[in-house]
PAMAR-928409 format. One record per residue (C-alpha): residue number from 1; residue in one letter; x, y, z negated. Coordinates in steps of 0.1 Angstrom, whole numbers, always signed. Each point is the difference from the previous one (the first is absolute). Layout:
N
+-------+------+-------+-------+-------+
! lovex ! senu !     u !     v !     w !
+-------+------+-------+-------+-------+
!   NUM !    A !     X !     Y !     Z !
...
+-------+------+-------+-------+-------+
! end
This chain:
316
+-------+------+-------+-------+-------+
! lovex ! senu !     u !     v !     w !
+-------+------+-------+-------+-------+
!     1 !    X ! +1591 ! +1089 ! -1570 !
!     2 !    X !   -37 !   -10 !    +8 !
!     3 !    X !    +0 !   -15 !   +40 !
!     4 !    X !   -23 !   +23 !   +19 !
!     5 !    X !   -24 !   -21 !   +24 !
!     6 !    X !   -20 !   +13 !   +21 !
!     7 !    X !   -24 !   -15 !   +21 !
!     8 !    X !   -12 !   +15 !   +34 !
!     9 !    X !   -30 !   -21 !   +10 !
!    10 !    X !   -18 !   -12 !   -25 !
!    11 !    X !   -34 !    -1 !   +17 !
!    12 !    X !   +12 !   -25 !   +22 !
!    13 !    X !    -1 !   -28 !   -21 !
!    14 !    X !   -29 !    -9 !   -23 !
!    15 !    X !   +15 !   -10 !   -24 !
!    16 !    X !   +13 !    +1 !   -37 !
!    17 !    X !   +41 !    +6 !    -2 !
!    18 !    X !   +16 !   -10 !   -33 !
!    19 !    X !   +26 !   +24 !   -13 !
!    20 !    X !   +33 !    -7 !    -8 !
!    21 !    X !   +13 !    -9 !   -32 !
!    22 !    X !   +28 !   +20 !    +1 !
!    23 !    X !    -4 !   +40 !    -8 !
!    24 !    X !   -15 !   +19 !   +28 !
!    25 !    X !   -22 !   +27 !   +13 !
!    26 !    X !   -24 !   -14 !   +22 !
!    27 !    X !   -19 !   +26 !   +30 !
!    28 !    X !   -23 !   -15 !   +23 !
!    29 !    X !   -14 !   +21 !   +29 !
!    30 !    X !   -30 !   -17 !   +18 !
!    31 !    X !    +9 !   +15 !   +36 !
!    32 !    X !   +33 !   +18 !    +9 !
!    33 !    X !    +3 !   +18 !   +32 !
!    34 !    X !   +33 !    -4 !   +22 !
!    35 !    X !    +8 !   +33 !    -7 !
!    36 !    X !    -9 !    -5 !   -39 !
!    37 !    X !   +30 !   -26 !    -5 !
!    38 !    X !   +27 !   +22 !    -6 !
!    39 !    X !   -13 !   +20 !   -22 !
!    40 !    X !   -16 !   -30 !   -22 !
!    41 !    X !   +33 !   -21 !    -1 !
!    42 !    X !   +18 !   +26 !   -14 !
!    43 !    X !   +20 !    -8 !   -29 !
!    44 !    X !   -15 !   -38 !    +1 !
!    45 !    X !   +18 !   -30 !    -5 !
!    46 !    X !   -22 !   -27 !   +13 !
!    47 !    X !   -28 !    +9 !   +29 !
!    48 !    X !   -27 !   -26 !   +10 !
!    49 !    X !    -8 !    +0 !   +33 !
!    50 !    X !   -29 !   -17 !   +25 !
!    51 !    X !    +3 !   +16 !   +32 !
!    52 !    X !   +19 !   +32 !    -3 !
!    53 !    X !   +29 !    +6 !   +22 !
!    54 !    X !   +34 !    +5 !   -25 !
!    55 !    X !   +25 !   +11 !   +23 !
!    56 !    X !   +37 !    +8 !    -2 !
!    57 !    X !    -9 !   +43 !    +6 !
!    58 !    X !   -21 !    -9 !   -34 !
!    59 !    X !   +22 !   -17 !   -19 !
!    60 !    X !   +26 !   +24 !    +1 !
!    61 !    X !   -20 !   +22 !   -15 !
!    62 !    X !    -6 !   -23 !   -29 !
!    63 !    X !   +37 !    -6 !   -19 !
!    64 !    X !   -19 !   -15 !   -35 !
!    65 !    X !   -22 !   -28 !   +21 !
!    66 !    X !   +14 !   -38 !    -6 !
!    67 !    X !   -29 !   -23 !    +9 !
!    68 !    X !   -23 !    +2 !   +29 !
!    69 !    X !   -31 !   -30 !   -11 !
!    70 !    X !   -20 !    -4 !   +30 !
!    71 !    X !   -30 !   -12 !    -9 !
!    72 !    X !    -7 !   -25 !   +36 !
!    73 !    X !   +24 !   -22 !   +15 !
!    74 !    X !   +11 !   +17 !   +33 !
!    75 !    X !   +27 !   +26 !    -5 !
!    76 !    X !    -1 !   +18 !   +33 !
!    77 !    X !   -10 !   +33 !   -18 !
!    78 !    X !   +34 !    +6 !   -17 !
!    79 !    X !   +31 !    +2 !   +14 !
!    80 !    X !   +21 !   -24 !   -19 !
!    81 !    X !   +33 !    +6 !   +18 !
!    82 !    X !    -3 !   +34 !   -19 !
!    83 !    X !   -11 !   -15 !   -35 !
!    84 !    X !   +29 !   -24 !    +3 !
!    85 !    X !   +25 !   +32 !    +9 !
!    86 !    X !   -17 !   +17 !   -31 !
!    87 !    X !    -2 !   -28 !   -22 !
!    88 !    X !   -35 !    -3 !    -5 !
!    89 !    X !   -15 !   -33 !    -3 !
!    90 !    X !   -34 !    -5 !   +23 !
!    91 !    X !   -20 !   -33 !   -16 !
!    92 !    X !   -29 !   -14 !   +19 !
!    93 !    X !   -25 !   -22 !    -7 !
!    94 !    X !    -5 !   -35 !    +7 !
!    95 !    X !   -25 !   -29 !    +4 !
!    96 !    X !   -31 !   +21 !   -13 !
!    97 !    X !   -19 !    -3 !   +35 !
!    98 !    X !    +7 !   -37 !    +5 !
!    99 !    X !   -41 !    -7 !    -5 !
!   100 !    X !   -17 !   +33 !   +10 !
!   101 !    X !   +19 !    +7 !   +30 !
!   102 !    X !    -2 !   -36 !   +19 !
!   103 !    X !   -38 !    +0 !   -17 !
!   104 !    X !    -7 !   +34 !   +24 !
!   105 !    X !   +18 !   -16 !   +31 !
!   106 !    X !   -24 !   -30 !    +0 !
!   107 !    X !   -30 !   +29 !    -6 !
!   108 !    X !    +8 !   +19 !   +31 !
!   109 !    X !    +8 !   -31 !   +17 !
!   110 !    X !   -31 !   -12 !    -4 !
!   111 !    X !   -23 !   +32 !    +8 !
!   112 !    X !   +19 !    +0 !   +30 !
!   113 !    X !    -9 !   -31 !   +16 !
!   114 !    X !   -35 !    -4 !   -15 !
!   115 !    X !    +0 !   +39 !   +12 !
!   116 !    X !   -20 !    +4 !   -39 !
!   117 !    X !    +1 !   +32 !    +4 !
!   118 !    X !   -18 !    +4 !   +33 !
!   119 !    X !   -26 !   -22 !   -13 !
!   120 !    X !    -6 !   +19 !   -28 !
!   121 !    X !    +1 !   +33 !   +18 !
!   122 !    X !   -27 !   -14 !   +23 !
!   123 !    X !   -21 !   -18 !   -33 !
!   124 !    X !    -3 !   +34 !   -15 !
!   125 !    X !   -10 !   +18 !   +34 !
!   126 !    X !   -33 !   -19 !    +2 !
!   127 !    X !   +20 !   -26 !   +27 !
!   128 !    X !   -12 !   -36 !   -22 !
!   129 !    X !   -37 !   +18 !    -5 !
!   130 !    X !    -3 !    +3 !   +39 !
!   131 !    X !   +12 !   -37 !    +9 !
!   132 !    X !   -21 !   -28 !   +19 !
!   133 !    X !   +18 !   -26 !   -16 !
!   134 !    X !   +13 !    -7 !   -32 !
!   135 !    X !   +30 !   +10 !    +2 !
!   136 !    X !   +22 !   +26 !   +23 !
!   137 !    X !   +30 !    -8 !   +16 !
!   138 !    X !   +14 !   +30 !   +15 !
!   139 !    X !   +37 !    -5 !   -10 !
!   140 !    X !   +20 !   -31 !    +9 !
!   141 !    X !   +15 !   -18 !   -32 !
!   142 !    X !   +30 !   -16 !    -3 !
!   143 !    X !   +11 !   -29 !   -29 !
!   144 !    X !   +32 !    +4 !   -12 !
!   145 !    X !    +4 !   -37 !    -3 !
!   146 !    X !   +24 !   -13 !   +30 !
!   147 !    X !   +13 !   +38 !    +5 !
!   148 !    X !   +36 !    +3 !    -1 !
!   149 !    X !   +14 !   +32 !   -22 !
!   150 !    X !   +30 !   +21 !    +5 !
!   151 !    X !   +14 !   +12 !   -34 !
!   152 !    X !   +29 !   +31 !   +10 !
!   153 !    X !   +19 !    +2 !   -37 !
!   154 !    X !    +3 !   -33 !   -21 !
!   155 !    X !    +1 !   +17 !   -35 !
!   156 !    X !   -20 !   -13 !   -30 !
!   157 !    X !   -30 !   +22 !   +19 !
!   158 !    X !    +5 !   -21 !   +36 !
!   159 !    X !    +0 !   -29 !   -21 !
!   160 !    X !   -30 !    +1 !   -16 !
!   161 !    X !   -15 !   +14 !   +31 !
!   162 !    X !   +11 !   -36 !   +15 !
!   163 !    X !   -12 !   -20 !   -31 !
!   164 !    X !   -36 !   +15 !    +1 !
!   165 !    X !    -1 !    -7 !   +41 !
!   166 !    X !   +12 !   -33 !    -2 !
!   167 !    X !   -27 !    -6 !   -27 !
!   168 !    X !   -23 !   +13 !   +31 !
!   169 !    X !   +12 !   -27 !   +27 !
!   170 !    X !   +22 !   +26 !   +16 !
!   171 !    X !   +31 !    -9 !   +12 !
!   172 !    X !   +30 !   +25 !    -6 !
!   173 !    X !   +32 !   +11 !   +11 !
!   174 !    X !   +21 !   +25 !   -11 !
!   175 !    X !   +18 !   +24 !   +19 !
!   176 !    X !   +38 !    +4 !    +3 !
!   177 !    X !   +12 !   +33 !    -1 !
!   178 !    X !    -3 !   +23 !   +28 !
!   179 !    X !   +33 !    -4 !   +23 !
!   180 !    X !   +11 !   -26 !   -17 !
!   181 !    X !   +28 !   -20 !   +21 !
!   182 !    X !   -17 !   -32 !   -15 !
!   183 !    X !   -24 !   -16 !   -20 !
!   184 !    X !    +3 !    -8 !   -37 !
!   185 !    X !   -15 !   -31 !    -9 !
!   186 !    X !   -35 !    +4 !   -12 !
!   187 !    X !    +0 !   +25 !   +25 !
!   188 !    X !    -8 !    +4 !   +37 !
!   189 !    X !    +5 !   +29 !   +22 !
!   190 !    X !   -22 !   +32 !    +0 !
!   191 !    X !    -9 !    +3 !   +36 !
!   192 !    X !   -13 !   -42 !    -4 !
!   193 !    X !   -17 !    +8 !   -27 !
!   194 !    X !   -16 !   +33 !   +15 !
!   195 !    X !    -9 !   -24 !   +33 !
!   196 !    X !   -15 !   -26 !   -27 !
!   197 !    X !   -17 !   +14 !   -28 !
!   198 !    X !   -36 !   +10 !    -1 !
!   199 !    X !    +1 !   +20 !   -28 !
!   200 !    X !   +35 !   +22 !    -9 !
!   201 !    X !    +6 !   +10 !   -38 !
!   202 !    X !   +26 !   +23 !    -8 !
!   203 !    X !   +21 !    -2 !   -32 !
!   204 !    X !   +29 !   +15 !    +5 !
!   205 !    X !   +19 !   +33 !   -12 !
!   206 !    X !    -2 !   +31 !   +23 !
!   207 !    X !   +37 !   +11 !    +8 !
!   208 !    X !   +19 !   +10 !   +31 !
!   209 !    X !    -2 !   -37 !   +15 !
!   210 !    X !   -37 !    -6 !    -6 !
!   211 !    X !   -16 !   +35 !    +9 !
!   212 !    X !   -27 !    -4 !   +26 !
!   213 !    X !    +8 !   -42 !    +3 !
!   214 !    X !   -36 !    +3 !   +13 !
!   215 !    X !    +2 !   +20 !   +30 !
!   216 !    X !   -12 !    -1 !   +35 !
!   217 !    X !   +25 !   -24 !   +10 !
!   218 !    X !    -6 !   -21 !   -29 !
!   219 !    X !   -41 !    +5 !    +2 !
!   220 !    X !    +1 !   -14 !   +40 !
!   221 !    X !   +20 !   -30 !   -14 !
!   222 !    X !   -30 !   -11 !   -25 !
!   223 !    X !   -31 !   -18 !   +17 !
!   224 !    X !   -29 !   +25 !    +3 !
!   225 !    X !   -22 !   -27 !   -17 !
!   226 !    X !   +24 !    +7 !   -33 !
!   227 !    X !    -2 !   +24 !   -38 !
!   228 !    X !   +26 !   +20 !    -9 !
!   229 !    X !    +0 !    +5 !   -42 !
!   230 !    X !   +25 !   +27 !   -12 !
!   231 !    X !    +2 !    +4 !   -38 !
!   232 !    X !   +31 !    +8 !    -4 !
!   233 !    X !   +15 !   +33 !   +19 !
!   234 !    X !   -20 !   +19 !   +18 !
!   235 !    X !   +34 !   +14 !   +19 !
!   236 !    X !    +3 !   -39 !   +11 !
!   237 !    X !   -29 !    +9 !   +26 !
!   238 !    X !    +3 !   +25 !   +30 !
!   239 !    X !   -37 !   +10 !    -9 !
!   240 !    X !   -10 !   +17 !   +35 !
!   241 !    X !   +10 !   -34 !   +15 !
!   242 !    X !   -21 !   -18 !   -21 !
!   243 !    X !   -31 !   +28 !    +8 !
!   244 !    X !    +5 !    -7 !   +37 !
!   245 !    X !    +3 !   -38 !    +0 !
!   246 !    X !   -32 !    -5 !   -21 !
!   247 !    X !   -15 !   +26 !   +20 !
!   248 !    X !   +10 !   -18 !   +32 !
!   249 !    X !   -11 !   -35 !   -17 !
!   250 !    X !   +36 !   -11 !    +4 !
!   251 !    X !    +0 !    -8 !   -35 !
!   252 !    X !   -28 !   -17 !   -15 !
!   253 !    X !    -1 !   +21 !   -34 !
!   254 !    X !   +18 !   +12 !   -27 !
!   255 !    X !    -2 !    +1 !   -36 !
!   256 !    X !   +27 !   +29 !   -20 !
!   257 !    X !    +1 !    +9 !   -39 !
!   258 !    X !   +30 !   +24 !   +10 !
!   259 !    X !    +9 !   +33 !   +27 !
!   260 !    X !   +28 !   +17 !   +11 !
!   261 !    X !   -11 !   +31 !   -25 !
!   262 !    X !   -21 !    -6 !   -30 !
!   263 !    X !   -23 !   +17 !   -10 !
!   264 !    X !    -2 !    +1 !   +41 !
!   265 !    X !    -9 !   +30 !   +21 !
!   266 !    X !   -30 !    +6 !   +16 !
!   267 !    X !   +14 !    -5 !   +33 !
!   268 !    X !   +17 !   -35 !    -4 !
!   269 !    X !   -10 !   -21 !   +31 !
!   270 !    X !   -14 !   -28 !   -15 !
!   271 !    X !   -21 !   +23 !   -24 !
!   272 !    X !   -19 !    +2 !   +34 !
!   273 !    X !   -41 !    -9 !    -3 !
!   274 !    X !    +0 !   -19 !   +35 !
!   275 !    X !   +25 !   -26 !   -13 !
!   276 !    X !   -14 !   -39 !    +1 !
!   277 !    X !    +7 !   -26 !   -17 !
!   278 !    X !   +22 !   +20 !   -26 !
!   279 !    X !    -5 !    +0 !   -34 !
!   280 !    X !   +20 !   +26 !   -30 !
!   281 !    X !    +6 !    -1 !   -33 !
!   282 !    X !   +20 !   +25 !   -19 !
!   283 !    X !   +27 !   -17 !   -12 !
!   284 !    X !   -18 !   -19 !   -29 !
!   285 !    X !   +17 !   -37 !    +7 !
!   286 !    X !   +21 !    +6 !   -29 !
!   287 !    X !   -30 !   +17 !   -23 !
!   288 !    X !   -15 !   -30 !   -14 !
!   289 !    X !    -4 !   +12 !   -40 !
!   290 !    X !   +17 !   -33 !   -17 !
!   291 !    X !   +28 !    +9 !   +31 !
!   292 !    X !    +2 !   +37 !   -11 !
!   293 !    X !    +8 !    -7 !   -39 !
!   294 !    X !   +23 !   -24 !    +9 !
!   295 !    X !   +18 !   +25 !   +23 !
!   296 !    X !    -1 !   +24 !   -30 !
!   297 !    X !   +12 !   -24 !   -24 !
!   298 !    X !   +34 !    -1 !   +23 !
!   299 !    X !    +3 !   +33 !    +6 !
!   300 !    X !    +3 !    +0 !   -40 !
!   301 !    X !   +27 !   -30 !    -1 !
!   302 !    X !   +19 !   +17 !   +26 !
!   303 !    X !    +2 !   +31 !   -22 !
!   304 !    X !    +7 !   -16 !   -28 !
!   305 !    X !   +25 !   -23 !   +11 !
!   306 !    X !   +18 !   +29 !   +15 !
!   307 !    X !    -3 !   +21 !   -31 !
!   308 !    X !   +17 !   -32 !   -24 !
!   309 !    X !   +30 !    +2 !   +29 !
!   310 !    X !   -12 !   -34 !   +22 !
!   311 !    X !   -15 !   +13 !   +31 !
!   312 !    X !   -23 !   -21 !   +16 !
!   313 !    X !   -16 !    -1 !   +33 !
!   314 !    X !   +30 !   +21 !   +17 !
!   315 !    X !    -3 !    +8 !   +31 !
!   316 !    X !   +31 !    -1 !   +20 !
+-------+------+-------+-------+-------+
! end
């Protein structure tokens, strides 16, 4: 019997999957709808999946499905208590984003405290045309040279994060986990390294313990001179927090590639136009084209190696 695979969003990644070897029948749609799963699962054996929630009120509906490939790394989406019950193997993927994603940290680190972008807004608004001097200095820069980072998640993501900051002059410490009774070595404890850092990077999965780390709590613990960079979760973040402490220049700025809802709503606070110092990017960290393909190329081994009977990848 051919293995029916269906794929749910291929839009989301530009990229080129290779097919298994084994017989199939392969059905990409570009965009599914929440309420399209169901219906576009049925009879499949292997769904790929980016963002789509798979719960267990779906999967009972879906007796012939074996193999759930999500094609990113976090997992949060699918309910793998409920695969495991069912049987149904969930692979991720792994190391694709070690360049692109540390690569976009260092960006939005960078347009934050050379405030780029509110140069460039006032370049283009006649701002340079109108100035008695050669230059304008409007905004207050900031080297990141003798800064101290604060990397939340110490993954292969964190890591790089640290590498490229390091290469920078910045000096780093990584956080412990939140509530920790002590700290690891390597380590030091969140609410020091919140006191210390003047910029925060988050890199760490969004589940029960980590949902809105950054809070208000958390936000009055940084200095207001420090950057907060999220481009992991965007459930990590309490975002009307973060609105109201930029807003009250508590918080020096804040650069995000991720929101609690994506695509977000209109009415999402920090979606707000009187916002400073924030910068957004729609979840692109990951998007870098040689980053893409190599995500793709997984996706593919994971499918594979599931379909020749060695899963790889599991997710437990």
């Amino acid at each position: 019997m051919e293995t029916r695979i269906v794929v749910l969003e291929a839009e989301s990644v530009d990229a080129s999957f290779r097919r298994p070897a084994a017989p199939h029948v392969w059905v990409a749609h570009g965009v599914t709808e929440p309420e399209q799963v169901l219906e576009r699962l049925s009879g499949a054996h292997v769904a790929v999946v980016n963002k789509l929630a798979i719960r267990a009120d779906t999967l009972r509906h879906l007796p012939e499905l074996r193999m759930i490939a999500v094609s990113a790394t976090g997992t949060d989406n699918v309910d793998l208590a409920a695969c495991r019950a069912r049987g149904i193997v969930v692979s991720n993927v792994r190391g694709y984003a070690a360049t692109t994603v540390p690569e976009h940290v260092m960006a939005l680190m960078l347009a934050l405290s050379r405030r780029i972008l509110d140069y460039h807004r006032d370049v283009r608004a006649g701002r340079w045309q109108q100035s008695r001097n050669f230059c304008f200095i409007d905004y207050p820069i900031v080297d990141l040279a003798g800064r101290t980072l604060g990397v939340v998640g110490s993954g292969s993501l964190g890591q790089g994060v640290a590498r490229l900051a390091e290469a920078f002059g910045m000096r780093v410490l990584f956080a412990e986990r939140r509530g920790a009774a002590g700290a690891r070595p390597g380590r030091v404890p969140l609410a020091q390294v919140l006191a210390e850092a003047d910029v925060v990077s988050l890199h760490c999965p969004l589940n029960d313990a980590t949902r809105h780390l950054i809070n208000r709590d958390t936000l009055s613990a940084m200095r207001r001179s420090a950057l907060l960079v999220n481009t992991a979760r965007g459930g990590l973040v309490d975002e009307a927090a973060l609105a109201d402490a930029l807003r009250a220049g508590t918080l020096a700025g804040a650069a995000l590639d991720v929101l609690s809802s994506e695509p977000p709503s209109a009415d999402n606070p920090l979606l707000a136009g009187d916002i400073p110092n924030l910068l957004i990017t729609p979840h692109v960290a990951w998007a870098s084209r040689r980053a893409m393909q190599a995500l793709a190329d997984q996706v593919a081994d994971n499918i594979d190696a599931f379909l020749a009977g060695a899963p790889r990848n599991v997710m437990e």
